[in-house]
C-alpha positions in Angstrom: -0.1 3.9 7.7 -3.1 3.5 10.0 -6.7 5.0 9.6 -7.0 8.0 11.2 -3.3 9.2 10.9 -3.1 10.7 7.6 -2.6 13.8 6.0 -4.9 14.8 3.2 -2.3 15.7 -0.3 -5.1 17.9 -1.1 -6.2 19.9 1.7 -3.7 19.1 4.3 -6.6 17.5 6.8 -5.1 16.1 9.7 -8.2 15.3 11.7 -8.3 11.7 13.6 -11.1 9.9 12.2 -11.4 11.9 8.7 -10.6 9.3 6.6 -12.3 6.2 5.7 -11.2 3.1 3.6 -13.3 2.9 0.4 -10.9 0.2 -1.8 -7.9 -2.5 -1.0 -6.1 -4.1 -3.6 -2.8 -6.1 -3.5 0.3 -4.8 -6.1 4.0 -5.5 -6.8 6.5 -2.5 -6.7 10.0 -2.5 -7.2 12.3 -1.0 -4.3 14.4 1.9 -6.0 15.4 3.7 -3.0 19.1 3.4 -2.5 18.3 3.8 1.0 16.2 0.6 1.3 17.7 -2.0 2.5 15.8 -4.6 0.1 16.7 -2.0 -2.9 16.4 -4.1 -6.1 13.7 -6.5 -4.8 10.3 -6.6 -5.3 7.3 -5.6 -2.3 4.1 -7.4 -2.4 2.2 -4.6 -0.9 -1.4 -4.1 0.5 -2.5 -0.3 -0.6 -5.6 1.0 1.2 -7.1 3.5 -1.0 -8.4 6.4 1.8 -11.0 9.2 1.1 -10.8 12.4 2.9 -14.3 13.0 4.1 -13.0 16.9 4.0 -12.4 17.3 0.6 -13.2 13.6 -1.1 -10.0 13.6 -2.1 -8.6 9.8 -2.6 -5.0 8.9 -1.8 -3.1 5.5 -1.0 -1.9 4.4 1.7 0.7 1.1 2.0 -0.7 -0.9 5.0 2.2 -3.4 4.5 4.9 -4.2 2.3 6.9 -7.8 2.1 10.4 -8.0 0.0 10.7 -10.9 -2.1 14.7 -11.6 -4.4 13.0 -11.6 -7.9 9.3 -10.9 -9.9 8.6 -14.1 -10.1 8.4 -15.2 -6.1 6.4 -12.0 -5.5 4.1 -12.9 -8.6 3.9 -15.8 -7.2 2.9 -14.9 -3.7 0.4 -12.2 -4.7 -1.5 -14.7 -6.7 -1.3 -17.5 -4.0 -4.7 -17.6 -2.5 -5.7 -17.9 -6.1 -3.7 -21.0 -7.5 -4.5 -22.5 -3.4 -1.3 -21.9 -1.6 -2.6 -19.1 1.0 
């Protein structure tokens, strides 16, 4: 998702603008969706946490998502600008 495109969970705000990155972090999910292509892999994804300047409400929002074949190569890649590889 892109700032400024949301929709509020809590209030349903929809205003361009209304929402402002306060937090970033990097995480590792597992694909589940049997509609997803890379559906037993694992994402490295970027997650923007967003606040609604509405209601303050916080959500997250994926800014982007790579698919890696096991844990270990998207462990691996997450901490890479740690062990110098990034």
């Amino acid at each position: 998702m892109r700032e400024g495109v949301e929709v509020c969970k809590r209030c349903g705000n929809t205003v361009a603008g209304q929402f402002q990155r306060v937090e970033s972090f990097e995480r590792i999910a597992l694909a589940d969706d049997p509609a997803d292509p890379n559906c037993g892999h694992y994402y490295v994804e970027v997650v923007h946490v967003m606040r609604c300047s509405a209601c303050e409400h916080r959500q997250e929002a994926i800014a982007t998502r790579w698919p890696f074949q096991t844990l270990r190569e998207a462990e691996t890649e997450r901490d890479s600008h740690i062990i110098g590889k990034g």
